[in-house]
LUMFI-556342 format. One record per atom (N, C-alpha, C): x, y, z; residue in one letter; residue number from 1; atom name. Coordinates in steps of 0.02 Angstrom, whole numbers, plus 50000, padded with zeros to 5 digits. Atoms other than C-alpha are relative to their C-alpha. Last residue first. Layout:
    px    py    pz res   n atom
     X     Y     Z   A NUM   CA
...
***
This chain:
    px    py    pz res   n atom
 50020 50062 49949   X  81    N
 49574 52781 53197   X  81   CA
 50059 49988 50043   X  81    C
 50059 49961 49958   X  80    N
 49625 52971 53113   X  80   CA
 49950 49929 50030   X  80    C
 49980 49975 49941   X  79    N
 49790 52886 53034   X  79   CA
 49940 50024 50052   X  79    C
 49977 50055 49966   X  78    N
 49693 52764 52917   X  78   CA
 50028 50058 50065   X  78    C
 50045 50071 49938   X  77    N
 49603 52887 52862   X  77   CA
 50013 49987 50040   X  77    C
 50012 49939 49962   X  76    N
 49753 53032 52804   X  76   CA
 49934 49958 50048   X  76    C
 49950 49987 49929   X  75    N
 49831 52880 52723   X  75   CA
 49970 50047 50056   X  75    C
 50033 50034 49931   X  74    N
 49665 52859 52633   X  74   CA
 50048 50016 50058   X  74    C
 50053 50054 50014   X  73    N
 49681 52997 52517   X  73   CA
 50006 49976 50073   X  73    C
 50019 49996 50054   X  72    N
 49830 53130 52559   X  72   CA
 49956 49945 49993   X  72    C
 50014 50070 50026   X  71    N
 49919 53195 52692   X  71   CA
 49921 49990 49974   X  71    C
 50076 50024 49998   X  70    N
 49971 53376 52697   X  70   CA
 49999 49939 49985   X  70    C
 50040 50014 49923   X  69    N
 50152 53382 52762   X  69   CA
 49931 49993 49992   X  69    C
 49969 50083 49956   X  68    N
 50251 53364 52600   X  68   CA
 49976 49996 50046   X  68    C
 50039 50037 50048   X  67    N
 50157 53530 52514   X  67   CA
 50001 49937 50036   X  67    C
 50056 50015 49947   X  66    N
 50237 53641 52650   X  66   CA
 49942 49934 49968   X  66    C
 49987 50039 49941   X  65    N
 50419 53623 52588   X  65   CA
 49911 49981 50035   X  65    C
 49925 50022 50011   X  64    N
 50433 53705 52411   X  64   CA
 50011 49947 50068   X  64    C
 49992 50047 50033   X  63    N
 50243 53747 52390   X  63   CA
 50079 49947 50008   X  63    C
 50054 50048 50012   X  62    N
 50239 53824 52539   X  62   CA
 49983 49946 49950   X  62    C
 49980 50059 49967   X  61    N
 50392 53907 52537   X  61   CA
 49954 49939 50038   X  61    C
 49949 50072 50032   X  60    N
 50352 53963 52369   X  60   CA
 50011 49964 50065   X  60    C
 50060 50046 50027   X  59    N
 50164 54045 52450   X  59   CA
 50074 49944 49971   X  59    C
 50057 50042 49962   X  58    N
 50253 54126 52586   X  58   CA
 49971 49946 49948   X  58    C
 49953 50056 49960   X  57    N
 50382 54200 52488   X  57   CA
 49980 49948 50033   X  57    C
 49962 50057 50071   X  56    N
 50250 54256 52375   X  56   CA
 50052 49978 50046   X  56    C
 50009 50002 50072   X  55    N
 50144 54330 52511   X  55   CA
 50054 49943 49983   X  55    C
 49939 49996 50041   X  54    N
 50234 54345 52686   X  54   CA
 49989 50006 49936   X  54    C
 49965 49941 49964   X  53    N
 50102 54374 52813   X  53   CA
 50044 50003 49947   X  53    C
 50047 49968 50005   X  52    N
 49968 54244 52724   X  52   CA
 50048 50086 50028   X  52    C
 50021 49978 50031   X  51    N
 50068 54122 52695   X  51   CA
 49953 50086 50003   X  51    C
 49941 49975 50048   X  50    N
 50155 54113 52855   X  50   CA
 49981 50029 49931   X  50    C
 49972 49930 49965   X  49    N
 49996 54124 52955   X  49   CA
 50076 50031 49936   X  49    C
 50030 49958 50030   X  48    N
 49944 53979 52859   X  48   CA
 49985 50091 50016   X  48    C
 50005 49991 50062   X  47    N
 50069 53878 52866   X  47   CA
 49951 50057 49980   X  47    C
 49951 49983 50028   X  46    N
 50077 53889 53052   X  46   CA
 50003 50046 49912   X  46    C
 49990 49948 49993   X  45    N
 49903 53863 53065   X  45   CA
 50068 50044 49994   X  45    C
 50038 49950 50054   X  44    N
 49914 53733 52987   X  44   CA
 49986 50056 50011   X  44    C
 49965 49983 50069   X  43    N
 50047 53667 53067   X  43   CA
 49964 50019 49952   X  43    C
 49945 49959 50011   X  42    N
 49961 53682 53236   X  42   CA
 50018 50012 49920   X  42    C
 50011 49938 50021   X  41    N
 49824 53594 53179   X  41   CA
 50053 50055 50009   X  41    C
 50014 49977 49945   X  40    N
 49931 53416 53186   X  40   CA
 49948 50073 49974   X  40    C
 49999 50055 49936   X  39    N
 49963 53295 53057   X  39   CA
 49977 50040 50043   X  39    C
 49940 49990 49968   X  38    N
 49900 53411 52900   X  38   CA
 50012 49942 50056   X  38    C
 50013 50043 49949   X  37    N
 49727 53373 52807   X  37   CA
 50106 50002 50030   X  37    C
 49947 50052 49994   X  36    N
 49720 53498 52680   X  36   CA
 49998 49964 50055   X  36    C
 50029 50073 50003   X  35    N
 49556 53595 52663   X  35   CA
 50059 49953 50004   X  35    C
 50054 50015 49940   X  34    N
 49634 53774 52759   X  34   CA
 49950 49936 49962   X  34    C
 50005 50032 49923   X  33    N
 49791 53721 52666   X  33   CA
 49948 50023 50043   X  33    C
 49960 50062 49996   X  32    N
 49757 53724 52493   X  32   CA
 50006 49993 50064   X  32    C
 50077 50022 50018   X  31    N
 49615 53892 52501   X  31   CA
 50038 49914 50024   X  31    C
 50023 50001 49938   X  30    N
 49771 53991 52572   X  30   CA
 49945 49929 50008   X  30    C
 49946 50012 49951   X  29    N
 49883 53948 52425   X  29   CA
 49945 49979 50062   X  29    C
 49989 50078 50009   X  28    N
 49743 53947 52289   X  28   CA
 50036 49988 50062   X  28    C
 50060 50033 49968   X  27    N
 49725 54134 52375   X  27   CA
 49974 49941 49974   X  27    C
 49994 49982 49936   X  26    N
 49905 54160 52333   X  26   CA
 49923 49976 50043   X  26    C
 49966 50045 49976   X  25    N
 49900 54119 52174   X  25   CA
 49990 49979 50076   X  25    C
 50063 50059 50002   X  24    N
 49730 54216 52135   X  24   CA
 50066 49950 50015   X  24    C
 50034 50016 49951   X  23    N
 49837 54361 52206   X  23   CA
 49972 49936 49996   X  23    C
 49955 50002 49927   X  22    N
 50000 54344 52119   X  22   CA
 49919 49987 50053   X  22    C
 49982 50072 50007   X  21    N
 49889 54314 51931   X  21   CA
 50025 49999 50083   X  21    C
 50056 50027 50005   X  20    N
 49807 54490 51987   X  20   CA
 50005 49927 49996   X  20    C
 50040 50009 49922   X  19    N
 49956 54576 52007   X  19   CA
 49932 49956 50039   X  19    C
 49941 50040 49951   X  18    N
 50050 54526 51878   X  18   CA
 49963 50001 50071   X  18    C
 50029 50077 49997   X  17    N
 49871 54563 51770   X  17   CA
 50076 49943 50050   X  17    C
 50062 50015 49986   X  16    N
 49896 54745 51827   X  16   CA
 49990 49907 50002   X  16    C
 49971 50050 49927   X  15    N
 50087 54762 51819   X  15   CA
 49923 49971 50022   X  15    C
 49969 50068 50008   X  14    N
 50061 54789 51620   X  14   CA
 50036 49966 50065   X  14    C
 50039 50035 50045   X  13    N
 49947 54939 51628   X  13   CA
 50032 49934 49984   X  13    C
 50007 50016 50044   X  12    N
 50023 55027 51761   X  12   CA
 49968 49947 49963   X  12    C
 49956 50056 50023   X  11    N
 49946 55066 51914   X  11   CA
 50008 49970 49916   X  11    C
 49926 49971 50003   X  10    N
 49889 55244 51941   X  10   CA
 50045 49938 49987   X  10    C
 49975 49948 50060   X   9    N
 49729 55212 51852   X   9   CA
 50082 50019 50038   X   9    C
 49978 50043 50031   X   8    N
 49679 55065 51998   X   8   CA
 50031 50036 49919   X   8    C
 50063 50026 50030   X   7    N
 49674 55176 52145   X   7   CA
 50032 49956 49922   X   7    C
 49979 50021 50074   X   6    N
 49814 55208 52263   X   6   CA
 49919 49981 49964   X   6    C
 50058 49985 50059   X   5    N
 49776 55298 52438   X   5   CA
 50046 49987 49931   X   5    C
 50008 50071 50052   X   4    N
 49910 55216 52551   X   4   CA
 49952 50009 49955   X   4    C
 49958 50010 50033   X   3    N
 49970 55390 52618   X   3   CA
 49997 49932 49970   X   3    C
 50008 50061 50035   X   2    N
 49817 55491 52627   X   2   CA
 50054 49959 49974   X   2    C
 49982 50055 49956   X   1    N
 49854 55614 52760   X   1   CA
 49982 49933 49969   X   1    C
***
């Protein structure tokens, strides 16, 4: 009844470091928007639900659209008075 039992000898030897670059992407991903400064929390949570359920689709359409909603130096100030 072991049907997700994998260990690290049954994965080939040249998907290993694919797999390994995908995660540390991916957890740059998460790490980017729980310190980002967003307009609302919603959308971070959004974002970060999405990332996190979807992987690599998750993480391009994060870079590809979610990047433009964290605000950045002072702008992110000035708005929080």
């Amino acid at each position: 009844m072991t049907l997700l039992h994998l260990s690290f000898s049954e994965i080939p030897g040249y998907l290993l470091p694919v797999l390994l670059l995908i995660l540390i992407i991916w957890s740059v991903a998460l790490v980017a928007i729980a310190n980002g400064r967003f307009y609302d929390n919603t959308t971070k949570l959004c974002w970060f639900l999405i990332v996190l359920c979807l992987n690599v689709p998750g993480v391009l359409l994060f870079v590809l659209w979610g990047r433009k909603e964290i605000q950045y130096g002072n702008k992110a100030e000035n708005n929080r008075t």
